[in-house]
N, C-alpha and C positions, 0 to 999 in steps of 0.2 A: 434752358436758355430760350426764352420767349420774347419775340417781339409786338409788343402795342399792336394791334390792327389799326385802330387811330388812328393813332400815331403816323403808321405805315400812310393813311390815307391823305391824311391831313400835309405830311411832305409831296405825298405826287399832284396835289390841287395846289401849294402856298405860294407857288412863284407868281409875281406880279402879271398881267394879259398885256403888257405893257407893246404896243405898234404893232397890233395884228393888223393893219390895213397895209403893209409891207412884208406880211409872211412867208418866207421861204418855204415851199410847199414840200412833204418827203416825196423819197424816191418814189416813181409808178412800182405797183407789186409784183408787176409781170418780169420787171427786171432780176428780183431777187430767184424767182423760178427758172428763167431763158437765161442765168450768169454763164456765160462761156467758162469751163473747165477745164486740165490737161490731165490732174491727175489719174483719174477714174480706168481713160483708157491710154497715157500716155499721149492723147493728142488731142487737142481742140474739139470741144463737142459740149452741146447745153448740156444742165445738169441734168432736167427731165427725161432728158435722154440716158445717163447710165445708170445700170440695173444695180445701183448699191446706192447705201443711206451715206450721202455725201452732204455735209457743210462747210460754209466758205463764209469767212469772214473778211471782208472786201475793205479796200482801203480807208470809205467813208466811216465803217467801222473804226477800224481802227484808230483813225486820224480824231475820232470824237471820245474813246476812250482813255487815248493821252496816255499808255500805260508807260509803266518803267519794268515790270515783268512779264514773261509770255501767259501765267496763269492768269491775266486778269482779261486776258482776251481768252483763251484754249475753255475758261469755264462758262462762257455765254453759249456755248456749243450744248446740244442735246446730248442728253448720253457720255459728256463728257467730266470728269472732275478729275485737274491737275493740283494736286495739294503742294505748298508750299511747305521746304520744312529750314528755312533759311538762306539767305545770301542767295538768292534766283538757285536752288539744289529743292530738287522735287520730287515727289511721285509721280503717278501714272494711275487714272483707271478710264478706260475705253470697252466696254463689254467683260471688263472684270474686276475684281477687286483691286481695293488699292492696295500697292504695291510696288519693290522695285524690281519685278521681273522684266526680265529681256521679250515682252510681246510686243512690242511698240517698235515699229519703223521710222524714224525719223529721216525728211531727204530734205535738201537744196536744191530748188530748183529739177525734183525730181531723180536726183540720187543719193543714196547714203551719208550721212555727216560721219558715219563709225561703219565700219568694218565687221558685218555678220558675225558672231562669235564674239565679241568683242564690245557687246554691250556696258553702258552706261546708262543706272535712273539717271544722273543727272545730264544729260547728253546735251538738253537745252542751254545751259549755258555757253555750249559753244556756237550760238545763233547769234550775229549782230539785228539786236530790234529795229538800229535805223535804219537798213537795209530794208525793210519789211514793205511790199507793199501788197501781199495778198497773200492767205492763208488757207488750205484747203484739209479737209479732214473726213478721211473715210473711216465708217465704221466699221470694223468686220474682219476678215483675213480679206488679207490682198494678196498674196504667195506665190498668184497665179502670175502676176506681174513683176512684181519686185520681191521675189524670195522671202529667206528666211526671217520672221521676228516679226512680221507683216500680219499680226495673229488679232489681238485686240482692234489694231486698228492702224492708220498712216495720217502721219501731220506731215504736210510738203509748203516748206515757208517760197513763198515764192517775189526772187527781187524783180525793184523798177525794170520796165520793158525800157529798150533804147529811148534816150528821150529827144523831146521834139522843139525845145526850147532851151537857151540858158535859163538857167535859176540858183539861188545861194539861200541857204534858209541854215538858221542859229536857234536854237532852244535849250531853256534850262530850265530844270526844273528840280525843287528842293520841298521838302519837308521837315517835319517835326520830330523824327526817332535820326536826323542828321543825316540823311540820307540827298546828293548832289547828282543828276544828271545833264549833262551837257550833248547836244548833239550837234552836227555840223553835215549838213549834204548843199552837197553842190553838182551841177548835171550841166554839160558842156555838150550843147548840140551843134554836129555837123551834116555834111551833105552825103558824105558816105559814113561817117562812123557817129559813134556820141561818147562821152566821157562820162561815168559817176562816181562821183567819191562822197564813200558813208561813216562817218567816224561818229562814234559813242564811247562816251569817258562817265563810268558811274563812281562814286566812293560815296561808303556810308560811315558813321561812326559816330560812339557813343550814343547808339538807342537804345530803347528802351530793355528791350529784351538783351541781356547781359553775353556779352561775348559774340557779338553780331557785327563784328567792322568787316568790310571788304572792301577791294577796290576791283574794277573789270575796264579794261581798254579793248575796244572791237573797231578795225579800220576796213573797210572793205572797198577794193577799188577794179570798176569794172572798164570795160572799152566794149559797146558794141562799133561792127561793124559792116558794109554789103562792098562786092567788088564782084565785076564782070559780070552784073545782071541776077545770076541766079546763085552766085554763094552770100552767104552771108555768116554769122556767127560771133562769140564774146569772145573774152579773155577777161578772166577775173582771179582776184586773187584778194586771201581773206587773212586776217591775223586778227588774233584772241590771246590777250592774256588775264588771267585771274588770280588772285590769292584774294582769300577768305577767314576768315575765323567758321570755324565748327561748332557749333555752341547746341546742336545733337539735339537730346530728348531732354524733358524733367522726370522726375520721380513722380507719384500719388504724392506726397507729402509735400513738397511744393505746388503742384497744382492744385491741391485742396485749400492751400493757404493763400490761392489767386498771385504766385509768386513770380516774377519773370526775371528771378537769378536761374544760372544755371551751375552744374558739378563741374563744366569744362575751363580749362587755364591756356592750354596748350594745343589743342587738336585744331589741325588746319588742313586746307586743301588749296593746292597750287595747279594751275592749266598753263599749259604754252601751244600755241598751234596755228598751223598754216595750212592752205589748203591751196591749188592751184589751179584751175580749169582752161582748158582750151575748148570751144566747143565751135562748130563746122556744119553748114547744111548747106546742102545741092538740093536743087530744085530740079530734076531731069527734065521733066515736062507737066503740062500740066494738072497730070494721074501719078506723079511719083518722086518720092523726094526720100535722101539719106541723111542721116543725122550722124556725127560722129563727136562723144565728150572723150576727154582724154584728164584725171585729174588724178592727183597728188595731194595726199594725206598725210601730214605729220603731226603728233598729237603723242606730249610728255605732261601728264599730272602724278604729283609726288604731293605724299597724302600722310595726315598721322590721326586717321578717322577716328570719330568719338563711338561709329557703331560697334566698331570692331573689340571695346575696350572689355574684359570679359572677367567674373567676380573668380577669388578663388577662396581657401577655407580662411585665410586673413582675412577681416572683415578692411584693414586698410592696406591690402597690397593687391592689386588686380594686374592683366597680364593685357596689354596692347600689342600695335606693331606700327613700323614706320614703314609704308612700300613706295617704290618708283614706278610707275608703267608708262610706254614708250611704246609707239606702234610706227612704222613707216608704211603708208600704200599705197599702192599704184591700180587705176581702174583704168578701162578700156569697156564705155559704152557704146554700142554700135544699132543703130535701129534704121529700115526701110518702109516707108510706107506705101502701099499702092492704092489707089481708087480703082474699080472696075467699073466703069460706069454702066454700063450696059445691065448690068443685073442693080447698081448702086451700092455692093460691096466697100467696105476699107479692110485692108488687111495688112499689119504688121509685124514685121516678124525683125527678131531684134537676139542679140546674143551679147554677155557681159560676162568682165573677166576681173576681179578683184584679186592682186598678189600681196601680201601683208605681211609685214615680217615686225614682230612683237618680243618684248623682254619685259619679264617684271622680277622686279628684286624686293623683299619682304624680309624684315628684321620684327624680332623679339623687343618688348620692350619692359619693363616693370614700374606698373604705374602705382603712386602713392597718394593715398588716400585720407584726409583729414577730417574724423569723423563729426568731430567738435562743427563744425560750420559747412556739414555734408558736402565739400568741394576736392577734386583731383588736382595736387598743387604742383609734383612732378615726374618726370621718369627718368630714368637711365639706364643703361644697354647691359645684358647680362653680361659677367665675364666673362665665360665659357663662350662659345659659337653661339652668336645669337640669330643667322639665318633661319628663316622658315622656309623662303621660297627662293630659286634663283635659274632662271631658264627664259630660253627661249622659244619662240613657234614661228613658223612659216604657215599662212593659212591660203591657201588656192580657193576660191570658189569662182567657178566654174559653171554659165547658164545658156542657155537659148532659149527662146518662148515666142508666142505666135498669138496673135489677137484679131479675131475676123468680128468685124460688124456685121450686118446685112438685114436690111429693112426685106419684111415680107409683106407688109402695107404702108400704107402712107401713115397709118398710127402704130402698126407693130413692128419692134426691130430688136431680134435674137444678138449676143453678144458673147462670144465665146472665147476663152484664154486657155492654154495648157504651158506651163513651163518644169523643164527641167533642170536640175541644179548637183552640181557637185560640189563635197566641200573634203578637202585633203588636207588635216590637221598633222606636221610634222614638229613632234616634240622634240629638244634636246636640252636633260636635265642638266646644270652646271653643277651642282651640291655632289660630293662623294656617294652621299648617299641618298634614302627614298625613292620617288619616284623613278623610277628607268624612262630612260628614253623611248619613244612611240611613236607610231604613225596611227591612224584612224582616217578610216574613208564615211561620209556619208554621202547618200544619194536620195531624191527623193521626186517624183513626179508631180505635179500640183496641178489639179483642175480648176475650171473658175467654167460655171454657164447661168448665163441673166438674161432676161427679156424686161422690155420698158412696150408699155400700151399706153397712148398721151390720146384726148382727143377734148377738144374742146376745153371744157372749165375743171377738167379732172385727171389723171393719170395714177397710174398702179405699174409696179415692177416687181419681180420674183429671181430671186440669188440662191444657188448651189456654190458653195467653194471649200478646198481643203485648205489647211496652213499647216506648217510644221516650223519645229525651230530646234535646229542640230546643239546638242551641250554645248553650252559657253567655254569655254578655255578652263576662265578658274572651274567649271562643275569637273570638268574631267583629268584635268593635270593638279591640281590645288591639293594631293593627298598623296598618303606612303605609297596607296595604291591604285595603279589605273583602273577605273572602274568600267564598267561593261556599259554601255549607254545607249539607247535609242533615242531618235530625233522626238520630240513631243510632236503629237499630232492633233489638228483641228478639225472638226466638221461643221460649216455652218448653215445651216436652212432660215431663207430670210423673204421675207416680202413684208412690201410701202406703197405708200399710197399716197396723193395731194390733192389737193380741192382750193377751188378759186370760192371766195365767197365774198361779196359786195365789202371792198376797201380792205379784203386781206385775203390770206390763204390758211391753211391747215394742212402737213404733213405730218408723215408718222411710217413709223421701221416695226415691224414684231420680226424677232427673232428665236435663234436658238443654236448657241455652239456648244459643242461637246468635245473637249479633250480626253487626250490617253495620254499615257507614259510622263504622267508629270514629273519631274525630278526633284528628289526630298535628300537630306542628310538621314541614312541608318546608322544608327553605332552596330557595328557587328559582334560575334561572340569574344574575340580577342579585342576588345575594346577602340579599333578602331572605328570610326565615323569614316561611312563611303556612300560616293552620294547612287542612290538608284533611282529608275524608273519603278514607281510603284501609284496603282490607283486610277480614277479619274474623275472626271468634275463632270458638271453640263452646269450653263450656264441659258440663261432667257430672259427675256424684258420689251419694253414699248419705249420706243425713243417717240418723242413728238416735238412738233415747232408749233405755235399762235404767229402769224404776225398780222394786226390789224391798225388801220388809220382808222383814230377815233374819229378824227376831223384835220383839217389843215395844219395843225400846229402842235398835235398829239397823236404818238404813234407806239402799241401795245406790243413788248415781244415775251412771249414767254416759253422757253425751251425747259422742258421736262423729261425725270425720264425714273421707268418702274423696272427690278428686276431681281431675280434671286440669282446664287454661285452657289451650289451644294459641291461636297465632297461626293465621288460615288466609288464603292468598293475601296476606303481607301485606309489601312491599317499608318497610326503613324505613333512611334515610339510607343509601341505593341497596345496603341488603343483601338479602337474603331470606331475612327469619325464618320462612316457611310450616313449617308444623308444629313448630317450636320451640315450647316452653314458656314461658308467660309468664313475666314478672319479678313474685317474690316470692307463687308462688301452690307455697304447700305442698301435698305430697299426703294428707295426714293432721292432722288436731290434736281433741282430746279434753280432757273433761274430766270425770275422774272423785271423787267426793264419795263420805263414809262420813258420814254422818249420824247422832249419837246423842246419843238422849232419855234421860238417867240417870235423872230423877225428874222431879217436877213442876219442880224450879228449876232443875236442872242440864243444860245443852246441849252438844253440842259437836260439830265439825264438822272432818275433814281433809281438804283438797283438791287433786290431782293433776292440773294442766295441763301436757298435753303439745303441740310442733310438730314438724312433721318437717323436714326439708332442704328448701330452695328454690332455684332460679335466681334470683341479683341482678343478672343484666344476659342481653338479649334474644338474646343467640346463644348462652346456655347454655354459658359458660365457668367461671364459680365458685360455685359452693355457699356458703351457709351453711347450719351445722350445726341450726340450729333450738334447741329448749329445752327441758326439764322445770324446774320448778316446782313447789312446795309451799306452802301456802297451811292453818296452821291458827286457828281459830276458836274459842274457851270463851265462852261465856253464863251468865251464873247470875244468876236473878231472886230477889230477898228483901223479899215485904210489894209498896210501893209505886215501888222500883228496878230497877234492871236494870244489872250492871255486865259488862262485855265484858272479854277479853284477847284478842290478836292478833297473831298473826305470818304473815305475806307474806313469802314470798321463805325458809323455815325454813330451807335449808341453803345458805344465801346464794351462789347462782348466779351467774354472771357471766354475762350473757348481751344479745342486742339484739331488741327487739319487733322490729324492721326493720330488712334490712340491702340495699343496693341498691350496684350499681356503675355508673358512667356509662358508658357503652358508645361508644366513640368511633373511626371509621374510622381514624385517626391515633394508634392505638395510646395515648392519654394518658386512661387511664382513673383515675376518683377513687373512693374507696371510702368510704360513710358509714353512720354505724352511729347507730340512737336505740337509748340503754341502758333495758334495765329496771329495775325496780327493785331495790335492792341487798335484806339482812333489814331488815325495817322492825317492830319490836314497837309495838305500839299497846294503847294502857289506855282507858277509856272508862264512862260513869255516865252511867245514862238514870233521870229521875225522872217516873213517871207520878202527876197531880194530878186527880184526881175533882173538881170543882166544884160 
């Protein structure tokens, strides 16, 4: 799947030079290097300054992207590719392959949206986008900070700061596979407090790709506030709910025939959830200030997933399940910070306390299969006991950590993190039988040490850090038998660098992480599947950023990024993939933007994502081709509006975010493909209200 270079060219010159004597000029570049941060070190500090490959996608971003999903911001990132595989439900790859493993952190406003253990790939959906007013993204383990899962890498969405005006602004925006979004924020400024209310109403239906309706409502409503000088702090509270259709993978046989029906009739997935935040800071004096969040988690998704659906020797009767999961949790964020001025020291030291109390229920299903028109038409419940799963968990995790800065020059400045973490998995099975009830402790130490050297028109930084991430609930309770488990562990060795160069810059990450103890399913000699630690990876690559102003009205961004995922020492289903390459870890994908500002109202944006060829299955026997993609963007603001056009997908590709083959000693391999999106035109009206 090739695109024209032409072609390619011939869109980033064709827009009209129409009122360049009125040009809105881009941003100065020194802003995109000096962006004030939180994630990196938990507190305010330029980015230049923290020793890890950090990008931030900043509100003008976003506000020019117009997106309706997080992947069409999260893949302008270097090193970054969030594949969609339906209805806003995604993968994940950040320094690894794609995938839905639990390596990924995701936070709000700098803590957890899910409960360590207790991963979700699709965990994004539960993000309100209008909420969004700044996105940050570390490459790397961050572990040393925010514990477990923090391995690949951390996406910390981060909401409107208190605001300083009233305002009311309306947007809707619709396309062609029927897809409807509506937003509503309003910001109500006072003298000590301010008011924001975020509300997003999506429904799609009747697109193209067959079995794709959803609908998603996200309200978010904040209160900053300051009293008696030196406190200040929010109160926020969030609700999300979702139902979806599942419309899963295709077969080879349909994707070879460019088809976008799917097998699925029935598979869906449901969200409900609330979340609740109190947050609090004292200001002691002017060297010392405590932070205290206090927030609550509720979160019920009841699911009749299309992955789970599994073949048996009936060519049309295959075997499902219908589960419920339900989690309640309660955090207790506590952090101090101190300035030592005398030496220029900051030092933080912070302790967190997450209590979870979890239940998942999973029924048997038997699904029917009609071969005639290759489509799943229905199911129904065995008659016997058709329970798989039925328990509960209590999960404690349990941290303290400490983070010292201190400049040893006016251009060198050392950065040091250690945190420790408990995590106290308490199971109790409900089912007569199988699993026994359990307790399981993990504990784990995590270092983090970085230096940044900045001096003039250049800067270099150098990273030491561990990551670990303790068994997920279903890896270690999900079986007849509790299996013996170790936390996965990370190492990563990393240095970057940045360079100012006449109307732009150039950065760049080399790295290298290396895990142990990855956790795989063995079938054992009595036939059951138990999942082990076996094996290990190392992982390496060059993240890079371009950003250059051609001139006043054209500005060049192009994030790339090179890297290999071997297997190392690792036997799987008695083969030996050592040094094979992993499944579905590309060694190339980029994304490059031509950015242009025609005048003060006029915008416009064309976009070139590319991937390259991957291994879909672990012995490296079929490729797929990978993608190009085009992606363009017009903006035109008039008075108190703002109306968008859009086209994703412009020379309508045929192509799969994800393409994987089951790899099986018995030669019955299956091959499944999530489509992307086919051309999709989008029209759109934003009305900004002054109050």
């Amino acid at each position: 799947m090739q695109i024209d270079f032409k072609f390619f060219v011939f869109l980033l010159f064709s827009f009209p030079l129409i009122g360049l004597s009125q040009v809105k000029s881009f941003e100065i570049i020194d802003s995109s290097l000096n962006t004030v941060i939180v994630t990196a070190s938990k507190s305010k500090e330029k980015r230049i300054e923290s020793p890890v490959a950090i990008s931030v996608i900043g509100n003008q971003q976003i506000q020019e992207a117009k997106a309706t999903r997080i992947d069409f911001l999260l893949n302008k990132v270097s090193g970054v590719f969030m594949p969609s595989i339906g209805n806003e439900q995604h993968m994940m790859s950040i320094r690894q392959p794609v995938s839905l493993k639990g390596l990924y952190l995701y936070l709000e406003d700098g803590l957890p949206i899910r409960t360590s253990g207790l991963f979700s790939n699709n965990a994004l959906i539960e993000i309100n986008t209008a909420a969004i007013q700044q996105i940050e993204v570390i490459k790397g383990p961050a572990s040393a900070l925010y514990g477990a899962e923090a391995i690949g890498g951390v996406v910390n969405f981060i909401h409107a700061p208190r605001p300083t005006k009233n305002a009311l602004s309306i947007s809707h925006h619709i396309n062609n596979n029927g897809l409807l979004k509506s937003d509503l924020v309003w910001n109500k400024a006072g003298q000590q407090s301010g008011w924001g209310i975020y509300l997003s109403q999506i429904g799609q239906k009747n697109g193209q790709l067959e079995y794709s309706d959803y609908t998603k409502t996200a309200l978010s409503l904040k209160r900053d506030f300051s009293f008696k000088k030196n406190w200040t702090g929010y109160q926020q509270i969030q609700y999300i709910h979702y139902d979806g259709q599942m419309s899963g993978t295709v077969d080879s046989l349909k994707f070879n025939a460019r088809n976008y029906s799917t097998q699925q009739s029935f598979t869906y997935r449901k969200l409900d959830l609330i979340r609740l935040r109190q947050n609090l800071s004292y200001q002691w004096n002017a060297t010392q200030k405590t932070s205290l969040n206090l927030l609550y988690r509720g979160n019920t998704m009841d699911q009749n997933p299309a992955y789970l659906i599994a073949s048996s020797s009936n060519p049309t009767k295959f075997k499902g399940q219908i589960n419920s999961n339900h989690f309640d949790a309660y955090v207790v964020d506590l952090q101090h910070q101190i300035q030592l001025k005398k030496i220029k020291s900051k030092i933080l030291l912070g302790g967190y306390m997450d209590a979870t109390q979890q239940g998942l229920v999973a029924e048997y299903i038997d699904i029917f299969k009609d071969t005639l028109i290759n489509k799943f038409t229905k199911y129904t419940k065995p008659v016997n006991d058709s329970f798989i799963t039925n328990y509960k968990t209590t999960i404690y995790n349990k941290a303290v950590y400490l983070n010292w800065i201190q400049p040893i020059t006016k251009a060198l400045r050392i950065n040091a993190t250690i945190r420790y973490d408990q995590f106290d998995y308490r199971f109790k099975n409900k089912l007569p039988a199988g699993t026994p009830s359990a307790n399981n402790v993990f504990t784990n130490w995590t270092p983090k040490l970085g230096a940044t050297f900045n001096q003039g028109n250049w800067g270099t930084y150098v990273n030491y850090s561990k990551g670990f991430v303790p068994p997920q609930i279903t890896e270690i309770y999900n079986a007849i038998r509790v299996p013996y488990l170790l936390p996965q562990s990370f190492t990563n060795y990393e240095i970057g660098s940045w360079l100012r160069i006449p109307n732009g810059y150039i950065e760049w990450s080399l790295y290298q992480l290396n895990g142990r103890n990855e956790i795989v399913s063995v079938r054992q000699a009595d036939g059951v599947n138990l999942n082990q630690n076996t094996g290990q990876t190392t992982h390496y690559g060059i993240e890079y950023q371009v950003k250059y102003n051609i001139n006043q009205f054209l500005q060049l961004n192009f994030n790339g990024s090179n890297a290999r995922h071997l297997y190392v020492n690792t036997i799987l289903k008695g083969t030996d993939i050592s040094n094979k390459e992993m499944v579905a870890a590309p060694h190339f994908f980029s994304n490059l933007t031509l950015l242009s500002q025609w005048n003060s109202a006029l915008s416009s944006s064309i976009e070139w994502q590319h991937q390259s060829s991957y291994f879909m299955d672990e012995i490296n026997a079929t490729r797929s081709p990978g993608f190009d993609v085009l992606n363009l963007r017009i903006n035109y603001t008039i008075q108190k509006h703002v109306l968008w056009f859009q086209c994703i997908n412009l020379t309508d590709q045929f192509y799969a975010t994800m393409a994987t083959k089951n790899f099986s000693v018995r030669g019955n391999n299956a091959y499944a493909y999530y489509l992307g999106d086919n051309r999709t035109i989008a029209l759109g009206w934003k009305w900004n209200i002054i109050l």
